[in-house]
C-alpha positions as CSV (number, residue, x, y, z in Angstrom):
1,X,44.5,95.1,77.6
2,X,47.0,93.7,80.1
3,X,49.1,96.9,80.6
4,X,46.6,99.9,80.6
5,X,48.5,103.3,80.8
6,X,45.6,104.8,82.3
7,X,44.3,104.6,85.6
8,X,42.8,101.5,86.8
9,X,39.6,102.8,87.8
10,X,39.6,104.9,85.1
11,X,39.9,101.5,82.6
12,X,37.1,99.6,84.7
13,X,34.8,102.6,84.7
14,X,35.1,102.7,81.1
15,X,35.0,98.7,80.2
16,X,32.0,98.4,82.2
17,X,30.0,101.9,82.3
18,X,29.6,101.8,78.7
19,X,27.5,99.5,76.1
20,X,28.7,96.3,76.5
21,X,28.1,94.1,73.3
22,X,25.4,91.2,72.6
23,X,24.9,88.8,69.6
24,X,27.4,87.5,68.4
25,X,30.4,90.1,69.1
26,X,29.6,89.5,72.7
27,X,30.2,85.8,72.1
28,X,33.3,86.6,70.6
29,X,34.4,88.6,72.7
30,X,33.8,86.2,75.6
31,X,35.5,83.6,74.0
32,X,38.6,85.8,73.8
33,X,38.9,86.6,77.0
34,X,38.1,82.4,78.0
35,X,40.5,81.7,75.7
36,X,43.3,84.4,76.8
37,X,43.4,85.5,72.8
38,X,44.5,89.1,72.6
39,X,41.7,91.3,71.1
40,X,41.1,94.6,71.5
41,X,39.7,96.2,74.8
42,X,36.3,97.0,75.2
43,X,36.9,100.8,75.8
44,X,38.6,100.7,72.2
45,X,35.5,98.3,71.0
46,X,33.0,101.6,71.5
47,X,35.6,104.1,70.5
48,X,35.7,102.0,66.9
49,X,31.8,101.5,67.0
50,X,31.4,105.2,67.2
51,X,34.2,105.9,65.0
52,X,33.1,103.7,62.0
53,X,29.5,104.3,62.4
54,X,30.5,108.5,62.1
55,X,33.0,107.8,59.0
56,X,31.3,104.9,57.3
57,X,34.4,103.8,55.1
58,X,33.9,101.6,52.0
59,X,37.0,99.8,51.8
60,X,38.8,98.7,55.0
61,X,42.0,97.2,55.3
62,X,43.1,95.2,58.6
63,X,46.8,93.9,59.4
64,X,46.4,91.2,62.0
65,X,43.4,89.1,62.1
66,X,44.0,87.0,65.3
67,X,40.3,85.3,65.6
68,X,38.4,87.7,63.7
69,X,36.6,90.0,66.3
70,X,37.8,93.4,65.3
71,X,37.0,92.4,61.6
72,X,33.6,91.6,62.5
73,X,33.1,94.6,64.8
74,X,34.0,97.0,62.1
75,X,31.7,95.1,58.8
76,X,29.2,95.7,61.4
77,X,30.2,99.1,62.4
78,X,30.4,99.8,58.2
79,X,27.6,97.4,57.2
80,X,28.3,98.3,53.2
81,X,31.5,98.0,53.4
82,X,34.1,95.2,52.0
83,X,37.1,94.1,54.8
84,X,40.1,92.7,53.8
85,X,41.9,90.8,56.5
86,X,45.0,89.3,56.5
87,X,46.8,86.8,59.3
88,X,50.0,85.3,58.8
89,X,49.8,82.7,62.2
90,X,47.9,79.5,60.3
91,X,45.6,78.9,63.8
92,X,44.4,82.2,64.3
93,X,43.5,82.4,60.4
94,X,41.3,79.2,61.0
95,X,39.9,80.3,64.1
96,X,39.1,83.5,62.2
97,X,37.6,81.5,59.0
98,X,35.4,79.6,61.4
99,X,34.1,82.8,62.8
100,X,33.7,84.5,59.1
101,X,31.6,81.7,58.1
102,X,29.5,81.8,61.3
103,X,29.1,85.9,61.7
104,X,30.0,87.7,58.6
105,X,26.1,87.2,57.1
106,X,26.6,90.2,54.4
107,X,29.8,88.2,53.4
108,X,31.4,91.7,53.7
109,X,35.3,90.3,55.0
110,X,38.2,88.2,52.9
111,X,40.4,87.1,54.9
112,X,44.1,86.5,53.2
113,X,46.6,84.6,54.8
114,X,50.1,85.1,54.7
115,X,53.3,87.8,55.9
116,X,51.5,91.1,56.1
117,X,54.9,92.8,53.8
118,X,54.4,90.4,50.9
119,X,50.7,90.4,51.2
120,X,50.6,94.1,51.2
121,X,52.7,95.0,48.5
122,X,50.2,92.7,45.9
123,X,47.1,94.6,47.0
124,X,45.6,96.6,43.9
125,X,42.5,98.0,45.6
126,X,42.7,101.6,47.5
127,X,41.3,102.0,51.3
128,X,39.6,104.7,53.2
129,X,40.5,103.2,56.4
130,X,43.2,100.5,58.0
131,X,43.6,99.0,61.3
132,X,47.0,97.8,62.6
133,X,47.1,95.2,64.8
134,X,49.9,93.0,64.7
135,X,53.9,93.0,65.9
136,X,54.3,96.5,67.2
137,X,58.2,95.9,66.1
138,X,56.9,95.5,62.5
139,X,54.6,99.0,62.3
140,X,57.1,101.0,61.0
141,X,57.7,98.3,58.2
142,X,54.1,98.2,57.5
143,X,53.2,101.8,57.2
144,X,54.7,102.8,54.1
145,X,52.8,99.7,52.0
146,X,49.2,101.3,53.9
147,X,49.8,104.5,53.2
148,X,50.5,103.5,49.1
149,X,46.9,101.6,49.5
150,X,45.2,104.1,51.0
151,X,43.3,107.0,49.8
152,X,43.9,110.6,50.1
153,X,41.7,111.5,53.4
154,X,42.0,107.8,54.4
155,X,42.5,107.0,58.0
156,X,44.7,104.6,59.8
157,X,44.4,103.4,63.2
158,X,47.1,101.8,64.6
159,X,46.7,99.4,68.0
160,X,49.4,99.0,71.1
161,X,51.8,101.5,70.9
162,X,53.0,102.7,74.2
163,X,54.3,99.5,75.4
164,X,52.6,99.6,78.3
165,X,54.3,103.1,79.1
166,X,57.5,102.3,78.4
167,X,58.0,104.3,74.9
168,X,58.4,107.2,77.7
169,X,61.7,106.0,78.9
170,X,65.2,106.1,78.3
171,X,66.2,102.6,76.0
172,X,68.9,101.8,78.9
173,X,65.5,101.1,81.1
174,X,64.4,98.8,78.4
175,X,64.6,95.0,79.0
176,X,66.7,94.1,75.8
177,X,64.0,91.5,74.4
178,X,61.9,94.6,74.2
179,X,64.3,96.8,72.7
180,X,63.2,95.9,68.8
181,X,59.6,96.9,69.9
182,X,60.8,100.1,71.8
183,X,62.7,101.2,68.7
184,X,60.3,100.0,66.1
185,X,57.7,102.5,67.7
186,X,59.5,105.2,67.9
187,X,60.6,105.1,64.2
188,X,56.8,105.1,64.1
189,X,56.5,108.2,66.4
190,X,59.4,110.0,64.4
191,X,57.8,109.4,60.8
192,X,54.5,110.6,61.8
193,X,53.7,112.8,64.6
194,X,55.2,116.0,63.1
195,X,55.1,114.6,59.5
196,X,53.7,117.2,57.2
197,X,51.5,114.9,54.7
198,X,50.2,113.8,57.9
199,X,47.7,114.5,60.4
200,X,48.4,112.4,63.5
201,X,47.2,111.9,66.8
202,X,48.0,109.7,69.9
203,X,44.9,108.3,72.0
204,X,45.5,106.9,75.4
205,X,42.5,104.0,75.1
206,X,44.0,100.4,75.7
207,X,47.8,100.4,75.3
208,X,47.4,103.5,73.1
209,X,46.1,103.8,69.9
210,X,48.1,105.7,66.7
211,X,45.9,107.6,64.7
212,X,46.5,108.7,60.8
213,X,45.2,110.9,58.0
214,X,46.6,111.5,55.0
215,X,47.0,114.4,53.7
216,X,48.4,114.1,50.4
217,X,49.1,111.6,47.6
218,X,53.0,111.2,48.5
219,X,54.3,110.7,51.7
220,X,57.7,111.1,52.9
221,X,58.4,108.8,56.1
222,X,62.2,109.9,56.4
């Protein structure tokens, strides 16, 4: 993450104290970070390791592949579980299908490419957990199509969305060509954090993670 909200020393004692990954994660991984591709820090990396190994979800759902990595790191965080992917930039979605064929062994992840709204609104199966990963601006748009797909105790788990620290300022502090991300978070922030069919939490790994339960079948958003 290029704009870590929390210390500095914090961030590097926590990237490189912990279990850094081998196989072929770790050669993905590396490759991102070569290649300047945006994935997800390593400090989020072992939070979803723990996470997915403790829930064990059967169906996941993932809105922005970019090259594949965080699919791969959670069909091998769930190994019996089937990951749905979808991508709507054509060179990331290759890169991604090149790495599928390569990695994914149990043939656990189907990637789908296209705009995550008309992709989303076509799914039929129901998920027990989702990852958003994608334009921040965009969230807000994408929450109420997850939340129809998902389960009833499902989770969602939603990447980059403190901007860096900014979502703590006034929007006059904002450079305008941020503005549409500033207020497409905190429509985010608004809907969920004191929604009642909700349980939501904010974690300050990375540039800050979203995290959602649902709590009943219907969800009001406002």
């Amino acid at each position: 993450m290029r704009r870590p909200v929390v210390k500095q020393e914090i961030v590097a004692f926590m990237r490189n104290k912990q279990h850094q990954l081998d196989g072929f994660l770790g050669e993905v991984e590396a490759f991102a970070h070569v290649e300047n591709v945006p994935i997800i820090p390593h400090e989020t990396v072992v939070y979803f390791q723990f996470l997915l190994q403790s829930l064990q979800p059967k169906h996941i759902l993932e809105v922005g592949t970019a090259i594949g990595f965080s699919a791969l790191l959670m069909a091998d965080s769930a190994q019996d579980a089937s990951v749905t992917t979808i991508e709507r930039n054509p060179e990331m979605a290759e890169l991604a299908r090149e790495n599928f064929t390569r990695y994914d062994s149990r043939k656990q992840i189907t990637l789908i490419e296209g705009d995550a709204i008309d992709v989303l609104s076509e799914l039929t199966e129901t998920f027990d957990f989702a990852f958003m990963d994608s334009a921040k601006s965009k969230y807000i748009v994408f929450l109420p199509e997850i939340l129809k797909n998902l389960a009833v105790g499902g989770i969602i788990v939603i990447d980059d969305v403190f901007q860096g620290g900014d979502v703590t300022k006034d929007i006059a502090d904002i450079k305008r060509n941020q503005r549409g991300i500033y207020r497409g978070l905190h429509k985010l922030f608004d809907a969920t954090l004191d929604n009642p069919g909700l349980n939501a939490t904010l974690v300050p790994l990375g540039d800050g993670i979203l995290m959602i339960r649902k709590l009943q079948e219907t969800i009001d958003l406002g």
